[in-house]
N, C-alpha and C positions, 0 to 999 in steps of 0.2 A: 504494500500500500504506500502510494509517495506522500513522503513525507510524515511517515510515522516513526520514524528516528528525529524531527525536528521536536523535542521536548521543552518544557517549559513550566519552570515552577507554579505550582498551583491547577494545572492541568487535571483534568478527571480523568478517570477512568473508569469500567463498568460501572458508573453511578454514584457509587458511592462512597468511592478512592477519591482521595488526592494526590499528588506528585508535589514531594515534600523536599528530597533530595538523590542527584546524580548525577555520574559522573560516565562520559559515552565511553561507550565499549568497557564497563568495569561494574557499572553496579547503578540500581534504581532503587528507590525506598517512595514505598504508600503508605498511605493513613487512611484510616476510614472515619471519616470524619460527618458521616450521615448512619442512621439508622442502630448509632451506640446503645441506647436504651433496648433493642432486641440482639444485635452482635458482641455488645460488649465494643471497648475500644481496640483496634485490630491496627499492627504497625507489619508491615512483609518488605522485605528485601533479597532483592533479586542480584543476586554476585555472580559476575563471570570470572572462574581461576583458570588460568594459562596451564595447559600440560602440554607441554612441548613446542612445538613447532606448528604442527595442523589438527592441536586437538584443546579441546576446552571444558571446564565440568560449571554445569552452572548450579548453584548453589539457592536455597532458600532458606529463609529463616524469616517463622512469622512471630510474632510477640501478640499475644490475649488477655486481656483483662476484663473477664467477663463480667457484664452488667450487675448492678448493684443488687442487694436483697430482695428478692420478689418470690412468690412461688414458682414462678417458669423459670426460676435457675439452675436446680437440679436437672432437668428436661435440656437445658441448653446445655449444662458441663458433658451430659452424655450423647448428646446429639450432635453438637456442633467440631467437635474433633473429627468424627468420623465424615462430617461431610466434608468438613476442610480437606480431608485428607483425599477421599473422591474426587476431589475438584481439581486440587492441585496435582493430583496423578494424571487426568485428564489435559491440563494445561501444556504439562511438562511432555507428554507423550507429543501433542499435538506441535509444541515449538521443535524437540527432537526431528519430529518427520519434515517439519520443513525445512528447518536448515541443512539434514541430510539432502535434501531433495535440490537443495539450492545449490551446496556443495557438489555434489552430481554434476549439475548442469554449470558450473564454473562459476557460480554470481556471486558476486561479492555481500557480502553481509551491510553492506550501507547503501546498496542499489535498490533502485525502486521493485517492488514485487508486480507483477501483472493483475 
């Protein structure tokens, strides 16, 4: 997509992200700064670490502090990891096959996607 390497603080993301800070080609950090009262407040960053020459591992790390005392807390400490975990297994799969794919076809990682 062109132009989805042009970032900018404060930027959203699915809704209810923001783009708090980063730095290109190394690392991105969000905040979830809408809908805290049912997610709890949610900070994720996204690390690319260099292994080698033509290979990279890219890295998550979320932070959660789940919403204050209410009855639907228990329900969310149990529910809400395992879909995080769904979600970002699906994510991760999903950026893997394109870059593979892009890799493949010789394109560089900061060229526009079709």
């Amino acid at each position: 997509m062109p132009g989805v390497d042009e970032l900018q603080l404060g930027q959203r993301f699915a809704t209810i992200f923001r783009l708090v800070d980063f730095e290109p080609d190394r690392h991105i950090t969000i905040v979830n700064d809408r809908a805290t009262n049912v997610f709890g407040e949610t900070a994720i960053s996204y690390v690319v670490v260099p292994e080698g020459t033509h290979r990279c591992r890219l890295v998550v790390k979320l932070l959660l502090r789940y919403p204050g005392p209410s009855l639907l807390r228990p329900a969310i400490r149990s529910v809400l990891p395992l879909g995080d975990l769904v979600m970002m297994r699906r994510q991760l799969l999903n950026w893997k096959g394109l870059t593979e794919r892009d890799a493949a076809r010789g394109v560089s990682s900061s060229a526009s996607r079709p």
